[in-house]
Each structure stands twice: as structure tokens, then as C-alpha cells.
C-alpha positions as CSV (number, residue, x, y, z in Angstrom):
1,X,0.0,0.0,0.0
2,X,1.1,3.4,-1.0
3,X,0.4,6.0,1.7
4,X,0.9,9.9,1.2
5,X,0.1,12.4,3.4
6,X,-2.3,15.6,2.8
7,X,-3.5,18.3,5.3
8,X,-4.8,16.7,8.4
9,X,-5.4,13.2,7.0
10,X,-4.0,10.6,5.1
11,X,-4.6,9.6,1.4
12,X,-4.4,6.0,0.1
13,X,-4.1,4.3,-2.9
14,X,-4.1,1.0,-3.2
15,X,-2.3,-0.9,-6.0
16,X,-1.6,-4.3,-7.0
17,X,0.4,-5.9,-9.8
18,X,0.1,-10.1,-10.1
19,X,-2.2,-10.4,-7.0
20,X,-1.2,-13.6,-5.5
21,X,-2.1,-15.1,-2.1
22,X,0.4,-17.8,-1.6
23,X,-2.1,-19.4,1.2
24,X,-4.5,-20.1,-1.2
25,X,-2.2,-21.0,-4.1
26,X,-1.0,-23.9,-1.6
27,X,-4.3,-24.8,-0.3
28,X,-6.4,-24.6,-3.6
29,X,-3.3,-24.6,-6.8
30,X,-2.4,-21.6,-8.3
31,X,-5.6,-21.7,-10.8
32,X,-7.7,-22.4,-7.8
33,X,-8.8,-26.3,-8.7
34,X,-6.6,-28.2,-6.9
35,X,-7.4,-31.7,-5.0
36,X,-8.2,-30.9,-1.3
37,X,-6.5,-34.2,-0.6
38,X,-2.9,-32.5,-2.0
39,X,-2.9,-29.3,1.0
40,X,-4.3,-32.1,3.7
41,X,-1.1,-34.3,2.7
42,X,1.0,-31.1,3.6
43,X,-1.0,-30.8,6.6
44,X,0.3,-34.3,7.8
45,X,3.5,-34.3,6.4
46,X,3.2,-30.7,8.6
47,X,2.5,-32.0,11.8
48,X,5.2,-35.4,11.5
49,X,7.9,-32.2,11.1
50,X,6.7,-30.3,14.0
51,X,6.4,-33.8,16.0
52,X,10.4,-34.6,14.6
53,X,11.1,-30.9,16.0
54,X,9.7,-30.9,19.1
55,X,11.9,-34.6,19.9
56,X,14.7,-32.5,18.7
57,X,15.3,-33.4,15.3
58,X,15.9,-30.1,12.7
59,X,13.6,-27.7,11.1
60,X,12.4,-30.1,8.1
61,X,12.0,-28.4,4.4
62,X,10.6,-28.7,1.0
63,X,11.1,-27.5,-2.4
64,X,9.1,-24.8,-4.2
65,X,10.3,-25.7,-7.6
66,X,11.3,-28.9,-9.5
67,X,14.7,-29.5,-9.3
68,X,15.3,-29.3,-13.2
69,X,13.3,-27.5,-16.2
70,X,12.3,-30.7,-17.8
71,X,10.2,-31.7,-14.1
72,X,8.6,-27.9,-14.2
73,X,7.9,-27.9,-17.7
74,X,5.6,-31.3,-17.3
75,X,3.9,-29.5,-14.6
76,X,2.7,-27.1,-16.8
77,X,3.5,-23.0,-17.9
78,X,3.2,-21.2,-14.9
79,X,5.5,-23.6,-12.6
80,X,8.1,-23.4,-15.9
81,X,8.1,-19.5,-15.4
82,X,8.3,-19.4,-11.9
83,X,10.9,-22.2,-12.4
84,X,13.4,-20.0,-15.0
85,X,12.0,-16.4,-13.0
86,X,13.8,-17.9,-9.5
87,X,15.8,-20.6,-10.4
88,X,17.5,-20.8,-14.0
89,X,16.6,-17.9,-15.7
90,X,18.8,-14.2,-16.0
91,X,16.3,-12.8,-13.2
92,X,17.3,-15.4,-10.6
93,X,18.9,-14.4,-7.5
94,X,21.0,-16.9,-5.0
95,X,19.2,-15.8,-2.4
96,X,15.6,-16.2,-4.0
97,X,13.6,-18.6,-1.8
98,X,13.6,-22.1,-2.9
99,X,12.7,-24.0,0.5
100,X,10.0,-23.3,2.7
101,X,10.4,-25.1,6.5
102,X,7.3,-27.5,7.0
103,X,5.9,-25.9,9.9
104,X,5.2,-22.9,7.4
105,X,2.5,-24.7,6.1
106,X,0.4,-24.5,9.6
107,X,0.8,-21.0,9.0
108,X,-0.7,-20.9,5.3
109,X,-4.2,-23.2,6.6
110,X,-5.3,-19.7,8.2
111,X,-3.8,-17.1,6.3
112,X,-6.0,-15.3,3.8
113,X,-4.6,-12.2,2.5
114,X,-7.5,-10.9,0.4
115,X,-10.1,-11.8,3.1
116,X,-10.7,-8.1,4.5
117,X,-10.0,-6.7,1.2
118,X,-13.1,-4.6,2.2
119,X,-12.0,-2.7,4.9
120,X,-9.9,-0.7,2.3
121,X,-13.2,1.1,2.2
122,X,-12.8,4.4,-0.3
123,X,-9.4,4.4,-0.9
124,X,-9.4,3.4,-4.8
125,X,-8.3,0.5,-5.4
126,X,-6.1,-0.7,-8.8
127,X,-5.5,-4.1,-9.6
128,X,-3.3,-5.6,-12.7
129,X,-3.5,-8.9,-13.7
130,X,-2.2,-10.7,-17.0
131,X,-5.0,-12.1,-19.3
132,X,-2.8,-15.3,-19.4
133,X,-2.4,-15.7,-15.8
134,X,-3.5,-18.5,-14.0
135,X,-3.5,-16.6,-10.3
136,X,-5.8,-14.2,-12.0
137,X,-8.6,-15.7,-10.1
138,X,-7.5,-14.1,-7.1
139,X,-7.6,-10.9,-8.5
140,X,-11.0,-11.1,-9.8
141,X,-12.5,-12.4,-6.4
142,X,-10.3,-9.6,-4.4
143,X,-11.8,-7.3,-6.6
144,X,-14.9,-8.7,-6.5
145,X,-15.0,-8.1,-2.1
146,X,-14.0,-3.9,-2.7
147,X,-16.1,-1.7,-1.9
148,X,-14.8,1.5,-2.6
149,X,-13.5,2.8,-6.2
150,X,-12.0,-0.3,-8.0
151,X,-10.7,-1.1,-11.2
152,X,-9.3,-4.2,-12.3
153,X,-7.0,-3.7,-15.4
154,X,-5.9,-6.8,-17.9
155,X,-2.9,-6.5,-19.8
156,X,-3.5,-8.8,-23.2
157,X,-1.0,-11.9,-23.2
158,X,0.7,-11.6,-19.5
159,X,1.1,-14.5,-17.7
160,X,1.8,-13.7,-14.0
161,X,5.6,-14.4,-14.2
162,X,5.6,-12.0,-17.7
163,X,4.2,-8.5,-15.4
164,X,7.6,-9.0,-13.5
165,X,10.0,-8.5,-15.8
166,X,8.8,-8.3,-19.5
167,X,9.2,-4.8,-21.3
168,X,5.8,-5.6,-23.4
169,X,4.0,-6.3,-20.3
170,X,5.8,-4.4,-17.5
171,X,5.3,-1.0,-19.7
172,X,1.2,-1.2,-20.1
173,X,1.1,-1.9,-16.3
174,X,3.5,0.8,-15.4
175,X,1.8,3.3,-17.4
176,X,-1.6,2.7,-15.8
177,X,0.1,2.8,-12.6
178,X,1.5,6.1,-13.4
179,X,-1.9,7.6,-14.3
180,X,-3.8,5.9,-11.3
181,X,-1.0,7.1,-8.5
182,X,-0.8,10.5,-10.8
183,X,-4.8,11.0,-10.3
184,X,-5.0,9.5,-6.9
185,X,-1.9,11.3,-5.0
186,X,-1.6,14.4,-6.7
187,X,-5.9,15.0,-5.8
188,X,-5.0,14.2,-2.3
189,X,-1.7,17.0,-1.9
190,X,-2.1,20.0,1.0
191,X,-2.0,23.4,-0.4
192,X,1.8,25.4,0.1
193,X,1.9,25.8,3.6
194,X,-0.4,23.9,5.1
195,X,0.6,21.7,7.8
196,X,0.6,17.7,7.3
197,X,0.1,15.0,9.4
């Protein structure tokens, strides 16, 4: 969230770029249809690593990618992007995440980042999502749960990997950014002289 101060009271705007909940991309797949029986195995396989920790054993992990191209590729486009965006690709970093400890995944049951999406009230709201994405569906349902001013902005032919880094895609979504923080922020500025918050 972008906060900028005007007068006596705050202004907000409220963008979003590739809207992902990573709770719900482990408990339902990042297009949303996964088996239930896949996040209850990580609950189980959860709770035997938080049993081996607690009789002393160490903080068990898991993967987040395959460990080669060919094992991402069968599982389909968007775990092949993620795959080259972290791990093989020009745009990976050593220090991208690549394990997550077990016991993270009691955390992610619960976790719902979108769920009070509401309470953003009037602050307008601008989310950017890639026509090809298969996270979209978050976007759509956060969207769906504002209340305020909202718009929800496709860019043709993204994927959600391609709004990271891609000039085709990453300059549509930074000129619509630039317009909505231009109208939103600039509205909200105190007159010379006036004291701010």
C-alpha cells in the first residue's frame, strides 16, 4: 500500500500488480482447482515435522520448484516461469527462496490475504493482472470483495511471471500505474503551507 500524506489526513491508494495469495495458491493450486486431498497431505506431512522438531530433530524443508526445467515444464506454464524467473533464468537471485520449513504450512491453513479486502473502504483501489495468468482468479475475487472505487486492469498476453519483468508487459502496467497514482496522489496534496500529518 502506498500512503501519502495531505492536510490533516491521510490519502491512500491501493495498487496491485500479479495479486497472489500464496495461502490459497498452496491450499487450492495456483488456478484455484486443486485436489483438497494435496494441501491435507502437507498438513500431515506438517504436523510429523513439528512432531520430529519438538523430539529434537531439525527444522524439516521442502522444495518450491522442480529440481530441473524438464520436471517444471511437465507440470505445466506457470510452474516453468516461476521455475526459470527464480531458479534458472537471468532474473534469478542466490538468495531467491527455494525451500520453505514444514511448519510454514500450519501457517498458510489460516492465512487469507484478500479476506478483508473490504476494509480498504474508499481508498481506490487498482489491480493488474495478466490475461494469461492462472493466479488471476485471485484478483478477480479480491476485486470482487472492494467496496470502494476499483478497477481491475488486464494487460492482453501476460502470464503472472511475464508482469515482473517483461518490457511488453511491464510497460502497459507501469503506465496505468503512473496515471492511477498521478490522479489519486496528486488530488489528495495539502496546499503550500499547510501543515501535514
Amino acid at each position: 500500500m502506498l500512503n501519502a500524506t495531505a492536510s490533516d489526513h491521510r490519502i491512500n491508494a491501493v495498487p496491485t500488480v500479479s495479486a497472489v495469495d500464496m495461502a490459497r495458491q498452496f491450499r487450492n493450486g495456483a488456478d484455484g482447482t486443486q485436489d483438497p486431498a494435496v494441501f491435507q497431505h502437507m498438513l500431515e506431512t506438517a504436523a510429523a515435522a513439528r512432531t520430529a522438531e519438538a523430539h529434537g530433530e531439525s527444522p524439516q524443508t521442502f522444495q518450491l520448484f522442480p529440481g530441473t526445467a524438464e520436471q517444471a515444464r511437465a507440470r505445466g506454464r506457470h510452474v516453468l516461469e516461476g521455475f526459470e524467473y527464480y531458479i534458472s533464468g537471468p532474473t534469478a537471485h542466490p538468495r531467491s527462496a527455494k525451500f520453505l520449513t514444514w511448519s510454514s504450512i500450519d501457517h498458510m491453513a489460516f492465512f487469507d490475504a484478500f479476506r478483508f479486502v473490504s476494509l480498504i473502504g474508499q481508498r481506490p483501489l487498482l489491480m493488474i493482472a495478466g490475461r494469461e495468468a492462472v493466479t488471476a482468479w485471485m484478483s478477480i475475487q479480491a476485486f470482487q470483495n472492494a467496496t470502494g472505487p476499483k478497477e481491475l486492469h488486464w494487460v492482453d498476453g501476460a502470464s503472472h511471471n511475464d508482469l515482473y519483468y517483461k518490457d511488453q508487459y511491464v510497460g502497459p502496467a507501469v503506465t496505468k500505474l503512473t496515471g492511477f497514482f498521478t490522479k489519486n496522489l496528486a488530488a489528495g496534496r495539502a496546499p503550500a503551507g499547510a501543515a501535514s500529518a
